[in-house]
N, C-alpha and C positions, 0 to 999 in steps of 0.2 A: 386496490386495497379498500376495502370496507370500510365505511362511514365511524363502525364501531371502532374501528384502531384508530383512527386519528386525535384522540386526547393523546394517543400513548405517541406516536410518532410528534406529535405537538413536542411533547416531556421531552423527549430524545432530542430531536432537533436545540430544542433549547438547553438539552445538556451541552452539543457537542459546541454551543454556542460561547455558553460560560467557558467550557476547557480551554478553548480557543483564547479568550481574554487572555490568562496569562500563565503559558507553558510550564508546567515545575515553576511557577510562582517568577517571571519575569513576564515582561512584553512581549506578544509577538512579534513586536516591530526587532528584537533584542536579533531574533532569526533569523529574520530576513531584512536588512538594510539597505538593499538596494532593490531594481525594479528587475529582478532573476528571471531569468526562463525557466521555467518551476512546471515541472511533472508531476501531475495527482499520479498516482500509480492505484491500482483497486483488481479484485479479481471477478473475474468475470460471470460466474455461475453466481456468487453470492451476490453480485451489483444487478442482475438480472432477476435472480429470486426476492431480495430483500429491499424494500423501498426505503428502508435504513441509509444504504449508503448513498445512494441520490443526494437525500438530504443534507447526508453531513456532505457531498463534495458543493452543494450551493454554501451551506456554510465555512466550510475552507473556501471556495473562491471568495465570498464577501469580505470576511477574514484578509485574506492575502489584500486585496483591494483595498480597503482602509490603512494597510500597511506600507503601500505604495507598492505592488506588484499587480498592474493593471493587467485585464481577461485576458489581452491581448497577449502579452507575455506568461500565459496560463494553457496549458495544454491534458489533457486526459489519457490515461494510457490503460488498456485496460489487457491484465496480462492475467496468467491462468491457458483454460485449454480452449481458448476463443476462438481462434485457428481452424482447430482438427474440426471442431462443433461446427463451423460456420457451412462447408458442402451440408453436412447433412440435418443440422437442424433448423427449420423454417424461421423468416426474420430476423437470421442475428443480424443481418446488414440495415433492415430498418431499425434494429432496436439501437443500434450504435448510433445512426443519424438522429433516432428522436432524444435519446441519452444529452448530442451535442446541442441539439434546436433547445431541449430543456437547461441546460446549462452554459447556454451561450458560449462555449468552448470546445475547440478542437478536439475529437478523442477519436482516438487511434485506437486499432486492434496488433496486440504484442505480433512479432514476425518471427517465432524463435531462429529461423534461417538468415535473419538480418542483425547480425552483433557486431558486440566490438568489445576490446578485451581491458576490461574496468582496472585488471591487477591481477597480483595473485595470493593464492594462500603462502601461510609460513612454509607448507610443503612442495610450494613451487607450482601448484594445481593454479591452469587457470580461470579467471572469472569473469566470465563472457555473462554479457548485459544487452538488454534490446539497446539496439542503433539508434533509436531515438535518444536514448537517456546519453548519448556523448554531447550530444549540445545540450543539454539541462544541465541548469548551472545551481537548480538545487530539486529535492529530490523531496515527495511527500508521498508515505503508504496513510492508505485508510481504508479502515474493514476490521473487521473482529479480530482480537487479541488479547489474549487472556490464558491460563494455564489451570489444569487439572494437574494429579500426582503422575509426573513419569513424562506430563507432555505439554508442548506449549501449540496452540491454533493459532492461526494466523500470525500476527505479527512480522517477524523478520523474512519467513514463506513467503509475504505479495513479494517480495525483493526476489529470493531463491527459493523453492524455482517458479514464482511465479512469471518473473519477466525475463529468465536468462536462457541461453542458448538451448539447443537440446543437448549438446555436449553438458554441460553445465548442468541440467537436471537428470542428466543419466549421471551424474557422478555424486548429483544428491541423494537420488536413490539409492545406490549403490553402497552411500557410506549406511542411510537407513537402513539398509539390509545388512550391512557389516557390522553397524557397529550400534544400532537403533537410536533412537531418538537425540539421544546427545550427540550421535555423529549427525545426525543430519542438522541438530540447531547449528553444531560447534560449523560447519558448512556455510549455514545462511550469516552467520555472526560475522566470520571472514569475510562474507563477501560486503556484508556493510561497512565495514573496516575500507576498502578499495572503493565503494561508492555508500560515501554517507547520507544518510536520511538526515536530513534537515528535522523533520516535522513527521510523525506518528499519529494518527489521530485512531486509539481503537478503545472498542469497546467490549465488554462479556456477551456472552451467549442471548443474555436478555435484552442489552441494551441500557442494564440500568445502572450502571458505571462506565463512565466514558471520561477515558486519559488523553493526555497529551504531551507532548515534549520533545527531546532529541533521539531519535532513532537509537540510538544507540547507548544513551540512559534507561528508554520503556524496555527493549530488546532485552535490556544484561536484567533489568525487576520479573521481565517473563519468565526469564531462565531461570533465575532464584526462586521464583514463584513456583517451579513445576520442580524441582529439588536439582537443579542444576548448579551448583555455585560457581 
């Protein structure tokens, strides 16, 4: 990153700083009260392209660690198409080690082959989730989220499909293709219902709005936001 962006990444950091104080206007100790095994969850092309989310995941770990969820019980997960990328695109395996040395924490590359079955939808469909997140005992997405007319980016997606089975994103698609866009949120929305997000940290396209709060209070404002009700 160029000398010239770091005022702006300064600004950002210290936005997702403030959001962090206090969630939709509580504490984030309200969130987390105990010392949780707590999965950053993030996707992977965007935590690799954009020095954005580096810094909001030091600021969610400092965050959590003043709230009594030390590094130790902090892990990194980073889901998306990390996977398939990893044979053929050079250094994903160093970028993931220097990602962990810069964040003093564990991160892991999503396995979609290694699940475990989170719940199901009202329709019975099930909700297969990376095998790490059964012992996470609470759950954090971070990465852009934000809604144009007709669609929402990010947000509820690092959940479905970014970290779930390939069974599970073949039937994300699928509803995409069936039934667009609202099928595919109405998809990700259920599966957070079966594993909820504690903690949300996302921001717009530019970075110069940055939310926070319960998964599935930002999730349901994304869908409204993009004409979903």
């Amino acid at each position: 990153m160029s000398a010239s962006h770091e005022p702006e990444l300064a600004a950002f950091s210290l936005r997702v700083r403030e959001a962090l104080v206090a969630p939709e206007g509580s504490p984030l100790a309200t969130l987390f009260t105990a010392a949780t095994i707590t999965a950053l969850v993030v996707d992977f092309a965007e935590a690799r392209a954009d020095e954005r989310v580096p810094l909001a995941l030091l600021a969610v770990r400092d965050g959590l660690e003043r709230v009594g969820v030390p590094r130790g019980r902090q892990f990194v997960l980073v889901g998306g198409t990390v996977q398939a990328a990893a044979p053929g695109v050079p250094g994903v395996k160093e970028w993931l080690a220097g990602l962990g040395q810069r964040l003093a924490l564990t991160v892991l590359a999503h396995d979609p082959s290694r699940w475990f079955t989170a719940g199901r939808t009202p329709a019975r469909e099930p909700i297969e989730l990376d095998d790490e997140l059964r012992e996470a005992e609470a759950i954090v997405c971070i990465g852009r989220g934000f809604a144009t007319a007709g669609r929402v980016h990010g947000g509820p997606f690092l959940l479905v499909p970014g970290v779930a089975s390939l069974a599970t994103a073949q039937a994300w698609a699928a509803r995409r293709a069936e039934a667009g866009e609202r099928g595919a949120l109405s998809l990700a929305l259920a599966a957070e219902e079966q594993a909820p997000v504690d903690l949300a940290i996302h921001w717009d396209d530019r970075g110069d709005r940055v939310r926070a709060g319960r998964g599935r209070t930002q999730f349901a404002a994304l869908a409204r936001e993009a004409g979903f009700a």
